[in-house]
N, CA, C and O atoms as a DFTB+ gen file, in Angstrom:
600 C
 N C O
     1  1      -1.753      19.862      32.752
     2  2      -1.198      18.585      33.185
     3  2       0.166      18.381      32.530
     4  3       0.443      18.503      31.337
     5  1       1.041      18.012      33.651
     6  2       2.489      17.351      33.204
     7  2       2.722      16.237      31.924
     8  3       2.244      15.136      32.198
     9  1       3.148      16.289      31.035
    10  2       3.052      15.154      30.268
    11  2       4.505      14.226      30.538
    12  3       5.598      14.747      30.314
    13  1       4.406      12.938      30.994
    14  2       5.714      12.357      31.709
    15  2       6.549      11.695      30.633
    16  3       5.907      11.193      29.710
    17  1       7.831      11.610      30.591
    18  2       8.399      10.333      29.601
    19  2       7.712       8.848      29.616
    20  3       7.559       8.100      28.650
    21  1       7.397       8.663      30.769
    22  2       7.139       6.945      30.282
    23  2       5.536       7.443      29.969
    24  3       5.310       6.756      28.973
    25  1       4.238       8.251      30.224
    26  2       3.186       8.372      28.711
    27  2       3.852       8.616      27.327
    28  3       3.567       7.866      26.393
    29  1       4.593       9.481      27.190
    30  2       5.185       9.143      25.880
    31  2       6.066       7.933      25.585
    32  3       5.521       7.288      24.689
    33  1       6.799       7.566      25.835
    34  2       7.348       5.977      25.649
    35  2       6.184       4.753      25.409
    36  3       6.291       3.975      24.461
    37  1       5.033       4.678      26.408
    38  2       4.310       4.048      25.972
    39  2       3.401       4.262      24.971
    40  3       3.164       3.289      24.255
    41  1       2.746       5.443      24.704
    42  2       2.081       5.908      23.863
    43  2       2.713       5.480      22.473
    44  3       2.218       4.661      21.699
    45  1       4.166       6.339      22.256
    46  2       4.669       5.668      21.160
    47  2       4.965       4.344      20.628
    48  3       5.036       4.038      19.438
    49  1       5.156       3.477      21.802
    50  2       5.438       2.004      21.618
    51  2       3.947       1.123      21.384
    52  3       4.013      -0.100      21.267
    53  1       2.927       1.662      21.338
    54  2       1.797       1.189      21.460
    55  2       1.088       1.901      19.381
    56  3       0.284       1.402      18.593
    57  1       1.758       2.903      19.333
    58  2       1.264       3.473      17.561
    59  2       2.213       3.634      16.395
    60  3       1.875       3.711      15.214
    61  1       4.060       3.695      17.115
    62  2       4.702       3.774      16.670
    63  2       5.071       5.122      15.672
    64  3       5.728       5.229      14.637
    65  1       4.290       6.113      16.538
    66  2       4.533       7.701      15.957
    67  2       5.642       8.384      16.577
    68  3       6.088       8.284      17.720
    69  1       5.983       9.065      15.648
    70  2       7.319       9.966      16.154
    71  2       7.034      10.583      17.731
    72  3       5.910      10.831      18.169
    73  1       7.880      10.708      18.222
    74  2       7.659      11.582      19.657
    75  2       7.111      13.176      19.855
    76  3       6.357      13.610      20.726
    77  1       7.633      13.745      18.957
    78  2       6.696      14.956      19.002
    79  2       5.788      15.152      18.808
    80  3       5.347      16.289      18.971
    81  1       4.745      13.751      18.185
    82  2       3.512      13.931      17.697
    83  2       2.798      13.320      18.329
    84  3       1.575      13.456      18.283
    85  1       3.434      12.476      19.090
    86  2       3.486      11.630      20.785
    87  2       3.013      12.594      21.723
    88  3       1.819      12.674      22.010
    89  1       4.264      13.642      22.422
    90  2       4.191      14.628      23.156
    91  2       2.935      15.484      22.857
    92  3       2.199      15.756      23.805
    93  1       2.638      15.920      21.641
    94  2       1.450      17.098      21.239
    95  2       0.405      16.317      21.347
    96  3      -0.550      16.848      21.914
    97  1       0.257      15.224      20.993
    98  2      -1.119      14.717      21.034
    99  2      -1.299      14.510      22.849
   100  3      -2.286      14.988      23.409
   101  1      -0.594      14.011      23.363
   102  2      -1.061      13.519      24.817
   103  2      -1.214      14.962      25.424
   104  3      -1.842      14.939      26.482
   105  1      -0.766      16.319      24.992
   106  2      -1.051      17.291      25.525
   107  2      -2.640      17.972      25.011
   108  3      -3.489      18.639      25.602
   109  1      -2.526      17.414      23.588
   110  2      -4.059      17.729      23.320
   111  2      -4.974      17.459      23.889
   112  3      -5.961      18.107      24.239
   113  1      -4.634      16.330      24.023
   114  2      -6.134      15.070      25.302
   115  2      -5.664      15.704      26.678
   116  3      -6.007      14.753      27.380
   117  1      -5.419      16.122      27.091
   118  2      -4.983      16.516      28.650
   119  2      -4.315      15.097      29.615
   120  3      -4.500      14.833      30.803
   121  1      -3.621      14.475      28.732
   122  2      -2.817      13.323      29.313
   123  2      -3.692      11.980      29.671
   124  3      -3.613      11.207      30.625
   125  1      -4.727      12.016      28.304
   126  2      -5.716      11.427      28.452
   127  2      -5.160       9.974      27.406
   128  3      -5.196      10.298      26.219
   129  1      -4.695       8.560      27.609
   130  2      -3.877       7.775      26.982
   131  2      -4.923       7.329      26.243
   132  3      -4.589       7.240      25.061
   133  1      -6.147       6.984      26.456
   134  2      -7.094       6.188      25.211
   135  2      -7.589       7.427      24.149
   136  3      -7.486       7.290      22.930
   137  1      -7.970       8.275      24.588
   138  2      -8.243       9.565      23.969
   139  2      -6.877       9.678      22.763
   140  3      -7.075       9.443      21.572
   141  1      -5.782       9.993      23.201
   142  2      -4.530      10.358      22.595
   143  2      -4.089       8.752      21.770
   144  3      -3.266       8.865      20.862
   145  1      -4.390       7.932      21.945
   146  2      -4.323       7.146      21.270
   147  2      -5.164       7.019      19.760
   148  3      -4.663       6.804      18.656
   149  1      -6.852       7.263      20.166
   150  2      -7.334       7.683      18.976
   151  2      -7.073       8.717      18.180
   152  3      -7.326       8.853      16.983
   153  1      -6.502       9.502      19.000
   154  2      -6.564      11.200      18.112
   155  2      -5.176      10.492      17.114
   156  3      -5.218      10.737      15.909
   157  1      -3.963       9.615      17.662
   158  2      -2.688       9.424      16.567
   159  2      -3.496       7.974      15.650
   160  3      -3.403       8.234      14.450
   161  1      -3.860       7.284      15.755
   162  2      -4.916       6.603      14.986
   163  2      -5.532       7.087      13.781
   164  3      -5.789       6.476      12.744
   165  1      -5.679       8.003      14.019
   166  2      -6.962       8.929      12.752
   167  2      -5.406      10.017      12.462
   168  3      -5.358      10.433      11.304
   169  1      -4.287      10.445      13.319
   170  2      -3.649      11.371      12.446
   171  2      -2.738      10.423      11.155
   172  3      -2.498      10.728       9.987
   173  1      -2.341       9.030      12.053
   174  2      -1.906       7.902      10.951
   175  2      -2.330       7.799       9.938
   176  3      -1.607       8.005       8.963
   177  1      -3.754       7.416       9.781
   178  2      -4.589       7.378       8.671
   179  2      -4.602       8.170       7.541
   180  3      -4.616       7.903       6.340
   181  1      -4.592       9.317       8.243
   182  2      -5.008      10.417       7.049
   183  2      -3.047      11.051       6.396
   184  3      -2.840      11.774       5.421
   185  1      -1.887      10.405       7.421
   186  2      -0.817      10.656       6.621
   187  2      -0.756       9.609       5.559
   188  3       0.033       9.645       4.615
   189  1      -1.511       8.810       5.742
   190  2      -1.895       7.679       4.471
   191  2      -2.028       8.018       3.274
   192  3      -1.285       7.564       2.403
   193  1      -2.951       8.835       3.034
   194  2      -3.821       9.546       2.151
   195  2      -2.806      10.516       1.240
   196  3      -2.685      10.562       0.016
   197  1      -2.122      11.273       2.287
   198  2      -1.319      12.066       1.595
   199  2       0.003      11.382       1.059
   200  3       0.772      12.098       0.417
   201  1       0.311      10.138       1.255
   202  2       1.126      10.027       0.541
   203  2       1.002       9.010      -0.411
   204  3       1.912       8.692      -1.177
   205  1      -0.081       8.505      -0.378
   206  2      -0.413       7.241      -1.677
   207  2       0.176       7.877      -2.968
   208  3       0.875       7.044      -3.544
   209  1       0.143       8.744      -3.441
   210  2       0.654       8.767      -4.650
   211  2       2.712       8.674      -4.832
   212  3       3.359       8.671      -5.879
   213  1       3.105       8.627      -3.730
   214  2       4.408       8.636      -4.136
   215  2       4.606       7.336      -4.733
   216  3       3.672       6.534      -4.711
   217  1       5.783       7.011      -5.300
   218  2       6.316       6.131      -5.829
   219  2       6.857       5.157      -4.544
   220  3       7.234       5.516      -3.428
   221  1       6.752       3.786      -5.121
   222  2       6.842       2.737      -4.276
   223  2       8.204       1.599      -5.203
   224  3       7.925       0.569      -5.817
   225  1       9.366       2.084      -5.066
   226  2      10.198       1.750      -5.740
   227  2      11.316       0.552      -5.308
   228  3      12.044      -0.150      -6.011
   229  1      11.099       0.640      -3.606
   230  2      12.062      -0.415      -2.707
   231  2      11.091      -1.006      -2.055
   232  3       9.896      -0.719      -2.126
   233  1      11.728      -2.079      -1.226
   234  2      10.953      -3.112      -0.403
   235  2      11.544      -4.476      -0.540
   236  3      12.559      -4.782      -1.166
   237  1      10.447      -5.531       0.403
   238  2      10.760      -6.644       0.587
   239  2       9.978      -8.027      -0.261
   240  3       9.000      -7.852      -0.989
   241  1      10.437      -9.035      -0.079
   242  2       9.946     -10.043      -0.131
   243  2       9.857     -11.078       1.392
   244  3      10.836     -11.520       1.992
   245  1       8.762     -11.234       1.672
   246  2       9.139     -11.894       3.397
   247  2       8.026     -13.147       2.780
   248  3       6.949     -13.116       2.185
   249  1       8.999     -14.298       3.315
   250  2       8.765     -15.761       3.255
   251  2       7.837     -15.731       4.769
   252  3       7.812     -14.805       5.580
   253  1       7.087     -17.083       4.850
   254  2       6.521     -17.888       6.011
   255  2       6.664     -19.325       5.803
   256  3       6.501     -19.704       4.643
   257  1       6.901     -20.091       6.573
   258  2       6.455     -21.197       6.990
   259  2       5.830     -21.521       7.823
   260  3       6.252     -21.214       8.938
   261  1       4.670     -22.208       7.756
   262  2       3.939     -22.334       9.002
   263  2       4.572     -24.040       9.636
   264  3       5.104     -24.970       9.029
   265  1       4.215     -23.861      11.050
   266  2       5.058     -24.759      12.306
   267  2       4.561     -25.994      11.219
   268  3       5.554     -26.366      10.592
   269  1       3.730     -26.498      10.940
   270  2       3.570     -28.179      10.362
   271  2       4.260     -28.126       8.925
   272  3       4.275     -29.200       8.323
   273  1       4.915     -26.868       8.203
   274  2       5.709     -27.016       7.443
   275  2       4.427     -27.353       5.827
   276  3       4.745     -27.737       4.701
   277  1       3.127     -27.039       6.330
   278  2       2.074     -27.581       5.129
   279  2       1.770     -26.384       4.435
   280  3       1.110     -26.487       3.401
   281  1       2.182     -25.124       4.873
   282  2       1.610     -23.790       4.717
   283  2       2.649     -22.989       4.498
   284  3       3.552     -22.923       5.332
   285  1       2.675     -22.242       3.313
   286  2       3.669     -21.707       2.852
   287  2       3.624     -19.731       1.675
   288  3       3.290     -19.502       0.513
   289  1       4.039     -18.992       2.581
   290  2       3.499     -17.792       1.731
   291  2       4.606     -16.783       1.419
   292  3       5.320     -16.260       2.274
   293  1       4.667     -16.580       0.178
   294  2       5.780     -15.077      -0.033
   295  2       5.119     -14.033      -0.401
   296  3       4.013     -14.280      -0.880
   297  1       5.512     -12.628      -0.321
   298  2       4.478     -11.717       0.018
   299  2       5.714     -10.702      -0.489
   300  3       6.929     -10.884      -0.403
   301  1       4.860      -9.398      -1.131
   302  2       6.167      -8.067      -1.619
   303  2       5.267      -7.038      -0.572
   304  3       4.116      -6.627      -0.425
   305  1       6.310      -6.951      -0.101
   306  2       5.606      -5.251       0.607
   307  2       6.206      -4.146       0.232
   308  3       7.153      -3.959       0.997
   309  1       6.108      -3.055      -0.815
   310  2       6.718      -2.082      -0.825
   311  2       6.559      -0.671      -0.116
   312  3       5.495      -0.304       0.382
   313  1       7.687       0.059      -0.120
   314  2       7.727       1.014       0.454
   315  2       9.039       1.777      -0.579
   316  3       9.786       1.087      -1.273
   317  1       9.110       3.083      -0.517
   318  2       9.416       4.277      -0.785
   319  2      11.227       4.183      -1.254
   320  3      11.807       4.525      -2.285
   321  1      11.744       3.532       0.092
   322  2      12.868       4.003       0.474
   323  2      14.008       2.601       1.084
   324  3      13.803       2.016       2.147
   325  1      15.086       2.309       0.213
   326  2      15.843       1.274       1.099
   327  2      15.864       1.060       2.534
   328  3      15.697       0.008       3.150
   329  1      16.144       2.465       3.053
   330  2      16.578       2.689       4.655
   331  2      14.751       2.402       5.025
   332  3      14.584       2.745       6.195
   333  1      14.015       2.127       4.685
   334  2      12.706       1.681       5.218
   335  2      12.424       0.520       5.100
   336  3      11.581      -0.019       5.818
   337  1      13.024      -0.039       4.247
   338  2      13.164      -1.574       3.563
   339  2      14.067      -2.546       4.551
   340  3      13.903      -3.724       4.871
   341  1      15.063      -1.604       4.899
   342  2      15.875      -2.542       6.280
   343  2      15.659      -2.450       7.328
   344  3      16.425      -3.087       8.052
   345  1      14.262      -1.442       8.207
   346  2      14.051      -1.304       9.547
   347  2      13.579      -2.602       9.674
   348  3      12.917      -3.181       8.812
   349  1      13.958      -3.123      10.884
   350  2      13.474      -4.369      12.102
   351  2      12.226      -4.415      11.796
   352  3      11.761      -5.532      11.572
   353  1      11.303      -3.189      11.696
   354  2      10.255      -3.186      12.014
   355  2       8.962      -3.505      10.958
   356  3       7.874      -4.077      11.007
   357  1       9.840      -2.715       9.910
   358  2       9.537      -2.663       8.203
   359  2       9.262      -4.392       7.827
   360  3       8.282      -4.853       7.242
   361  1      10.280      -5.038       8.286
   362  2      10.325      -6.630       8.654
   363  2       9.237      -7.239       8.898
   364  3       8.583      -7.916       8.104
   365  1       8.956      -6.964      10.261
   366  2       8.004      -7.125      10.843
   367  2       6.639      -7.142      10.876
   368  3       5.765      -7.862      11.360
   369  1       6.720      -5.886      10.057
   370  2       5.433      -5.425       9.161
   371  2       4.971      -6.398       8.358
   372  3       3.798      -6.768       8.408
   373  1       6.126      -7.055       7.291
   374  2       5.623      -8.241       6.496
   375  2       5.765      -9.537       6.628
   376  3       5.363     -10.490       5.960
   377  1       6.542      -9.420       7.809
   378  2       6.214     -11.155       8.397
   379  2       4.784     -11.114       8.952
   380  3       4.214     -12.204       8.886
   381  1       3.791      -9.711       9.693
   382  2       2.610     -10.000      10.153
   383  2       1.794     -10.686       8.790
   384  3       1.029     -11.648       8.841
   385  1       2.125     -10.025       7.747
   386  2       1.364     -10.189       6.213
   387  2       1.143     -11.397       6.002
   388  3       0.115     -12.069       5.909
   389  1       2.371     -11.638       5.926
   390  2       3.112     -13.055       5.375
   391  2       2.192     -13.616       6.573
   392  3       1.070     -13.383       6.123
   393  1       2.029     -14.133       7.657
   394  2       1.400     -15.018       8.264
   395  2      -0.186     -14.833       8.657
   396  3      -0.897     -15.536       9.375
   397  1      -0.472     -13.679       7.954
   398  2      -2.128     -13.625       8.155
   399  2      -2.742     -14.294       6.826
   400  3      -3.813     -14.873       6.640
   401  1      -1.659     -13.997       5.967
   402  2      -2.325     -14.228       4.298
   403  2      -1.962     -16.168       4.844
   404  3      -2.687     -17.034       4.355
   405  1      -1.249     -16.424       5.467
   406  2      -1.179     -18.400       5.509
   407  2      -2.291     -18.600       6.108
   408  3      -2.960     -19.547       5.695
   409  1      -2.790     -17.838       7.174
   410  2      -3.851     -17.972       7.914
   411  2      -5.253     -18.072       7.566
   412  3      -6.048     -18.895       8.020
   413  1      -5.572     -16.800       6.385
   414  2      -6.408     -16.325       6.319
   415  2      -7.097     -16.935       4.687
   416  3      -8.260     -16.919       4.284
   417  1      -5.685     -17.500       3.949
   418  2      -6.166     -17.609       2.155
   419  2      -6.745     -16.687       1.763
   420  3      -7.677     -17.105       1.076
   421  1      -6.735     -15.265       1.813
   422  2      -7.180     -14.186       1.129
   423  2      -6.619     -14.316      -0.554
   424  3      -5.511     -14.693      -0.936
   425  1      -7.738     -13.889      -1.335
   426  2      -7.740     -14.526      -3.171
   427  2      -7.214     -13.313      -3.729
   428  3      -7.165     -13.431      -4.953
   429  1      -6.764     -12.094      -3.301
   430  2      -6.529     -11.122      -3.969
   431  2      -5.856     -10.074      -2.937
   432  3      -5.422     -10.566      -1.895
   433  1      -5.747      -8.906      -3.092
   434  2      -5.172      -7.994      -2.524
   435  2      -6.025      -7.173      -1.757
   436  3      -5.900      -6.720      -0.619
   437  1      -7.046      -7.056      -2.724
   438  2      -8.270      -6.057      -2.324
   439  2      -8.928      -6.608      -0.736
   440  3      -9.214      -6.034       0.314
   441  1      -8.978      -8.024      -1.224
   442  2      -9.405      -9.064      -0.371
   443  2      -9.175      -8.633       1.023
   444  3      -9.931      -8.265       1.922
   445  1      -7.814      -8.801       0.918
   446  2      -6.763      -8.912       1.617
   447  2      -6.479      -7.376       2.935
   448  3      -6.092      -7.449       4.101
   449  1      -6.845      -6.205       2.156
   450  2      -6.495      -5.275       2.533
   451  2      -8.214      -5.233       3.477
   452  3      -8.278      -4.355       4.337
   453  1      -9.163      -5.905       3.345
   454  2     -10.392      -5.886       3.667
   455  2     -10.499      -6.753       4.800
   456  3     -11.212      -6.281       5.686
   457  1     -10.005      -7.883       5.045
   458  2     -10.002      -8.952       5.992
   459  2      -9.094      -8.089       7.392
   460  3      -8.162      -7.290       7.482
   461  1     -10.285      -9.023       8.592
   462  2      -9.675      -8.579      10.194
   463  2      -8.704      -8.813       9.935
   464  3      -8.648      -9.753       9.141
   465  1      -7.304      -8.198      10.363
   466  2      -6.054      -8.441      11.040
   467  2      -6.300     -10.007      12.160
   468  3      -7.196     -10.217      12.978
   469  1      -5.396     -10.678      11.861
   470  2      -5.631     -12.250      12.710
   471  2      -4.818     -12.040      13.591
   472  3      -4.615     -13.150      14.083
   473  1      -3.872     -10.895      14.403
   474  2      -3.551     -10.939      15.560
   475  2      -3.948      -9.609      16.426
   476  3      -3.397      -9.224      17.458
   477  1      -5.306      -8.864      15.575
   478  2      -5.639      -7.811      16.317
   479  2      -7.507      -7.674      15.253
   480  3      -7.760      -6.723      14.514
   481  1      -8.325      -8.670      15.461
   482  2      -9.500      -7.996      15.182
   483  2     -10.466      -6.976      14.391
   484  3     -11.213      -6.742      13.441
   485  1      -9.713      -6.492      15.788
   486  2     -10.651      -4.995      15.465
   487  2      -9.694      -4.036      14.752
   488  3      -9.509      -2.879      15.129
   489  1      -9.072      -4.625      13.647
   490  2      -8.100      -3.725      12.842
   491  2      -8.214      -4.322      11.456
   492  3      -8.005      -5.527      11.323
   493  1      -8.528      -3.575      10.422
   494  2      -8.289      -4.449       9.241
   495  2      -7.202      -4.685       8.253
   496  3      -6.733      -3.553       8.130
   497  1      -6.622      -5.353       7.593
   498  2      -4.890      -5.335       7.121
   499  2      -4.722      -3.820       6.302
   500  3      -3.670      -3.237       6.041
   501  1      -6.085      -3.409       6.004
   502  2      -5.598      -2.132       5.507
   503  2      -5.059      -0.809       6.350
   504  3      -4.192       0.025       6.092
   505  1      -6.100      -1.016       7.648
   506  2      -5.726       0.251       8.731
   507  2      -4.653      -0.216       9.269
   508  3      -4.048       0.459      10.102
   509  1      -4.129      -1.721       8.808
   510  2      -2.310      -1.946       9.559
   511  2      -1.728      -1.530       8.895
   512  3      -0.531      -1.542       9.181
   513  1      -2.164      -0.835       7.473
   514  2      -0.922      -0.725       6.914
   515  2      -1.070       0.639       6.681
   516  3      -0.021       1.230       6.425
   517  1      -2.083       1.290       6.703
   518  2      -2.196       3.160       6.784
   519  2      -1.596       2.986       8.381
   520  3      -0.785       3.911       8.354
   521  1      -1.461       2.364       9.835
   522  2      -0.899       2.747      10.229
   523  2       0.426       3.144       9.876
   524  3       0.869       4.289       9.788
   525  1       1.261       1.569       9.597
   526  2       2.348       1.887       8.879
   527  2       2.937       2.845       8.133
   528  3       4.055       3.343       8.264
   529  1       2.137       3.048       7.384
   530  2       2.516       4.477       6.377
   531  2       2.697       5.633       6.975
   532  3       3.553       6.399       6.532
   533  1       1.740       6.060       8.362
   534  2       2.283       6.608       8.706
   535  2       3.511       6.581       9.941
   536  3       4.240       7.551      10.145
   537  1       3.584       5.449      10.623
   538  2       4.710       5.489      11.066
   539  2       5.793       5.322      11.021
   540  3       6.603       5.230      11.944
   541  1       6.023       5.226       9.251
   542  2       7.090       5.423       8.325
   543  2       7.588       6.192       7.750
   544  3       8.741       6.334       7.343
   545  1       6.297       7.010       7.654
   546  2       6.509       8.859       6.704
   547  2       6.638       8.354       5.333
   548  3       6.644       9.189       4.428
   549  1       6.792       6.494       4.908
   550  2       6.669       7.095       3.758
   551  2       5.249       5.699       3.264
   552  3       4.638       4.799       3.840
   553  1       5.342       6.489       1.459
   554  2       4.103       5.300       1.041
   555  2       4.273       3.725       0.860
   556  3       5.293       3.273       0.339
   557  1       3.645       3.227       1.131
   558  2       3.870       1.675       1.096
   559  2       2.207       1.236       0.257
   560  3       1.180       1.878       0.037
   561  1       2.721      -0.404      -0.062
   562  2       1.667      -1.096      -0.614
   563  2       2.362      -2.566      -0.272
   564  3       3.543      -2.904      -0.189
   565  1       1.294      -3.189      -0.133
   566  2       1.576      -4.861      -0.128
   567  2       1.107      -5.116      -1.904
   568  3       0.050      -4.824      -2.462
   569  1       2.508      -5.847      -2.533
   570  2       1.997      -6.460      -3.749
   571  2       1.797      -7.574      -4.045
   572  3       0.885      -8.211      -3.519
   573  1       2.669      -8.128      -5.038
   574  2       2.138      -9.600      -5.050
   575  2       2.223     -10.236      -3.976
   576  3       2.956      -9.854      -3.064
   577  1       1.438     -11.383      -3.900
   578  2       1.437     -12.908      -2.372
   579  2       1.455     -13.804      -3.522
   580  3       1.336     -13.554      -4.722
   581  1       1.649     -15.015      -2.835
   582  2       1.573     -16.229      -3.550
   583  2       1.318     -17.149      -1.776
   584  3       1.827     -16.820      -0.705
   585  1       0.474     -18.194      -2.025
   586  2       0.278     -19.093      -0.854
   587  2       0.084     -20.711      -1.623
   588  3      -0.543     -21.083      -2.614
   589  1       0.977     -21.433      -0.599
   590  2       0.886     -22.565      -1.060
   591  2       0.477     -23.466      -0.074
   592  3       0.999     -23.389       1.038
   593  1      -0.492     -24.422      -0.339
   594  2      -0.771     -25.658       0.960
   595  2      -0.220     -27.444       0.376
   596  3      -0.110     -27.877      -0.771
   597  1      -0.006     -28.039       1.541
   598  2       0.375     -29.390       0.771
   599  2      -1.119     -29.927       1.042
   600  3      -1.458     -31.039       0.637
């Protein structure tokens, strides 16, 4: 089976894995998109693993306010590398944080990394963030939070 640009475009926009690992996987599944979706799922994961031990030396601090202005959270997400620290996406990553931890009042980290994802379920903040890791190439950790309510 042909593997087309827009299965890879979506595939990638849906796990956020590099394209060649895009392309090989949808050829593994025989252009099979839920199949090839799990197979980069579990390859995410386990680039997790291999890189927890690097050093986590750059990163962010991402603020929230929630809309009634009563709910309030700052959050460190680190990662590896400046140029990972300024992707859009890297951003993004910890504004989800930042507004699950307002959501959620998780008491710790551990907690935290254990609790559903509040805009996806069936994901827990930890497998959002072994995704991440790997669709960063490098290691990350969420550190301190702080949450405040009036």
């Amino acid at each position: 089976m042909e593997i087309t640009a827009q299965q890879i475009k979506t595939l990638r926009d849906k796990t956020g894995a590099g394209i060649a690992d895009v392309k090989k996987t949808l050829e593994e599944s025989g252009g099979d998109m839920d199949k090839a979706f799990g197979i980069i799922e579990r390859k995410l994961g386990s680039a997790a693993v291999k890189k927890a031990t690097r050093a986590t030396g750059a990163g962010i601090v991402e603020a929230y306010i929630h809309s009634n202005s009563r709910v309030g959270v700052l959050v460190e997400v680190l990662c590896e590398t400046d140029f990972v620290a300024r992707n859009p996406s890297f951003k993004e990553f910890a504004h989800d944080i930042a507004l699950h931890i307002a959501a959620m009042d998780p008491t710790d980290v551990e907690i935290l990394h254990s609790q559903p994802f509040v805009r996806d379920p069936g994901k827990s903040i930890g497998d959002l963030l072994n995704e991440s890791i790997g669709r960063f190439g490098e290691n990350m950790k969420i550190g301190r939070f702080v949450r405040f309510e009036v």
